[in-house]
N, C-alpha and C positions, 0 to 999 in steps of 0.2 A: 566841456571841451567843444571845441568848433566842429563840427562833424561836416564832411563833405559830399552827404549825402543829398544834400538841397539840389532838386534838378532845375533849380532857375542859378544853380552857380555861386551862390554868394553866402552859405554857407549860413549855418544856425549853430547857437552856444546851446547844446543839449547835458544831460547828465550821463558821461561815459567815461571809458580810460583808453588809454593807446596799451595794449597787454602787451609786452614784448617776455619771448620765452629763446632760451639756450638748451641745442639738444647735441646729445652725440649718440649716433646709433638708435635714434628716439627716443632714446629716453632724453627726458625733461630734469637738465641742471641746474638749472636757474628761471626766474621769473619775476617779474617788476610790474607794477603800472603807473602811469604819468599822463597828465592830462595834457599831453599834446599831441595833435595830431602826426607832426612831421617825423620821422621814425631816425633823423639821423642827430636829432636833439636827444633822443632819449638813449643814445648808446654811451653816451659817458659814465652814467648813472649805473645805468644796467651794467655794464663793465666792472664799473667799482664794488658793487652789492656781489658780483662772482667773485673777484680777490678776499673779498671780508669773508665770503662764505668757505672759500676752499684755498685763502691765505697763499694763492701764487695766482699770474693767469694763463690760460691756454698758452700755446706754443706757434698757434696759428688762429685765426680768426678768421670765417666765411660768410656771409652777408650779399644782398641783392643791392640793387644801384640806389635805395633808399637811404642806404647809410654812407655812401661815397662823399664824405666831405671833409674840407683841411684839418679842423680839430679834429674826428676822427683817426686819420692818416699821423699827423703828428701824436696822437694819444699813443695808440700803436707803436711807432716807432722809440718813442721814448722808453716804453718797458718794454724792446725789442721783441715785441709778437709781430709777428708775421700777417699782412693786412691783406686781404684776398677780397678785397670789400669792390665792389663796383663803383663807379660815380656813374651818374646822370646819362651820360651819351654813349656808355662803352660799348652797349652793343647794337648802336643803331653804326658805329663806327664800324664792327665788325660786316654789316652787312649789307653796306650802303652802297647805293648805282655810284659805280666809279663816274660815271660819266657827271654827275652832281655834287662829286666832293668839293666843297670850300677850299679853298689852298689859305695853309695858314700863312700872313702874315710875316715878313722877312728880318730879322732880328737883327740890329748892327749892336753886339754888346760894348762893343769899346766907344762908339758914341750915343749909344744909350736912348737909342731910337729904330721905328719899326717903319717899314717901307711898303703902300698900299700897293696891288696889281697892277697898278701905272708908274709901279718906281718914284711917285712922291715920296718924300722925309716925310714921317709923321714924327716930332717933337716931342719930348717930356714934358710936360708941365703940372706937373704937381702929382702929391701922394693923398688918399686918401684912406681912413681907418671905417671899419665896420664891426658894433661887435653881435657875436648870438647872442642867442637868449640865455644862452649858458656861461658868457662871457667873454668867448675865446676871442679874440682880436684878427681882424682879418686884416691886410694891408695890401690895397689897389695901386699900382701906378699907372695916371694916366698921359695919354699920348692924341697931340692934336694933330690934322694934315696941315700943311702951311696954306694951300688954295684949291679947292675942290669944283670951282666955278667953272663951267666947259667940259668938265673930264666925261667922258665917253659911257663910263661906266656909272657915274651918279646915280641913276636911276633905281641900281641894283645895289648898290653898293652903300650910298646915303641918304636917306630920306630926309634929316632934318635941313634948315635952312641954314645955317652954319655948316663951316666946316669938320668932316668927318673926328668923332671923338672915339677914341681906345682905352677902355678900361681893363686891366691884365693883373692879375694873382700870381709872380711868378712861385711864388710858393707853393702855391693849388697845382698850376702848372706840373710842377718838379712831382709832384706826389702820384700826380695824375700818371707821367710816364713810369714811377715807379711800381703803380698798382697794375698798369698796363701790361709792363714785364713779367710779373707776378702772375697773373690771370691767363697769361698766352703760352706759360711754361707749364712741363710737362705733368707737375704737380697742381698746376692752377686747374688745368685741364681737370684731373680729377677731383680736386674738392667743386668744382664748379657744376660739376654732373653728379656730384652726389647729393648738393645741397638740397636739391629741390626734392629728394627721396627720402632724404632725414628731418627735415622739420616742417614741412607741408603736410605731410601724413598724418602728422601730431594735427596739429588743426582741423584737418579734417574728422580725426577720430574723435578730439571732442565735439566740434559743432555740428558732425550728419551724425555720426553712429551714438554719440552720448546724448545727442540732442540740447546741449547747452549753446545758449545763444545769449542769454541776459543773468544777468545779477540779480541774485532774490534781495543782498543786503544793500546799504547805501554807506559811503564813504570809503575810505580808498585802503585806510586801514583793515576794514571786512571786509571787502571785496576781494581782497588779496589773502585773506583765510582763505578764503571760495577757490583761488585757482589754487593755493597750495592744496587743497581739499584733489582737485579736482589731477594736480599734476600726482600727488600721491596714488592715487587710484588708479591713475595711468600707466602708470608706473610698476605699480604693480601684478597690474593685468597681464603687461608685456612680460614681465619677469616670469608669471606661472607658466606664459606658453612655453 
């Protein structure tokens, strides 16, 4: 796996896994390994391996801004769980100098184009597809300004030599304000201050108090005996207290 621990940046292919674990109340439901680094590739997978284990899925689903992303949001939404998942920016949005907010960008839906700070028409011109590594298909549309030459705010605003280009996910979009709503409501509230008390704890108790930090075995088939070994134990520590 790529590991990100190179401190010149650029990253080395080492022998590891990305562990990803599901808890409730600490104890350890589920657990998976995948050789990828990015944590929000590996939630479909992991998602699937809880339904086969316990043949439904949760009712809600909690998660750090690692896992905020469209195939997630649409996975969720399709077998109507509840997505409390963060994306990317949610809580630099929460706490950001008013005085340095971006102002989004001004949407005309009926002609299907977006208007820079200077009231320019920025254009449609064309659609572009993206897909993960998992498959999922992403669909970008993007938006050109008509003349960006003179404009006052260029500097800030566009760097390239051309004029300004707009790439937009109104899908990602749409998901975004709906996890938004989810996370700011009074129930978001509390699974969001509980998360970090129920599955953080796990990790710690195995890596400072069990002192497990590396795999004795090698392939991904026994390595994953190892953490079932290691969630069993857990497990049942907590249960004699």
């Amino acid at each position: 796996m790529r590991m990100k621990e190179d401190y010149m940046k650029n990253g080395q292919l080492k022998p590891g896994y990305n562990v990803q674990i599901s808890t409730n109340n600490q104890y350890i439901v589920n657990y998976s390994h995948h050789p990828n680094p990015t944590d929000y590739n590996t939630f479909p997978s992991h998602m699937e391996q809880f339904s086969k284990l316990y043949n439904h899925l949760p009712p809600a689903v909690v998660a750090d801004a690692g896992y905020g992303s469209e195939e997630n949001y649409a996975l969720m939404e399709k077998f109507g769980v509840d997505a409390y998942l963060k994306y990317n920016y949610f809580d630099k949005e929460q706490h950001k100098d008013k005085s340095k907010i971006i102002i989004d960008l001004y949407y005309n839906a009926e002609q299907d184009c977006y208007y820079c700070q200077m009231g320019q028409k920025m254009r449609y011109i064309g659609t572009r597809e993206k897909k993960s590594d998992n498959g999922f298909v992403q669909k970008y549309k993007n938006y050109q300004a008509i003349r960006c030459e003179g404009c006052p705010l260029r500097g800030g605003c566009n760097q390239q030599m051309e004029n300004r280009k707009l790439s937009v996910n109104l899908s990602l979009k749409d998901y975004k304000s709906k996890a938004t709503e989810l996370l700011k409501s009074e129930k978001g509230l509390y699974y969001r201050s509980k998360r970090g008390v129920d599955v953080e704890p796990v990790f710690g108790n195995i890596k400072y108090n069990k002192g497990f930090r590396r795999f004795l075995l090698k392939g991904i088939d026994r390595t994953e005996i190892e953490t079932g070994l290691l969630a069993l134990a857990h497990n049942l520590a907590k249960r004699a207290k």
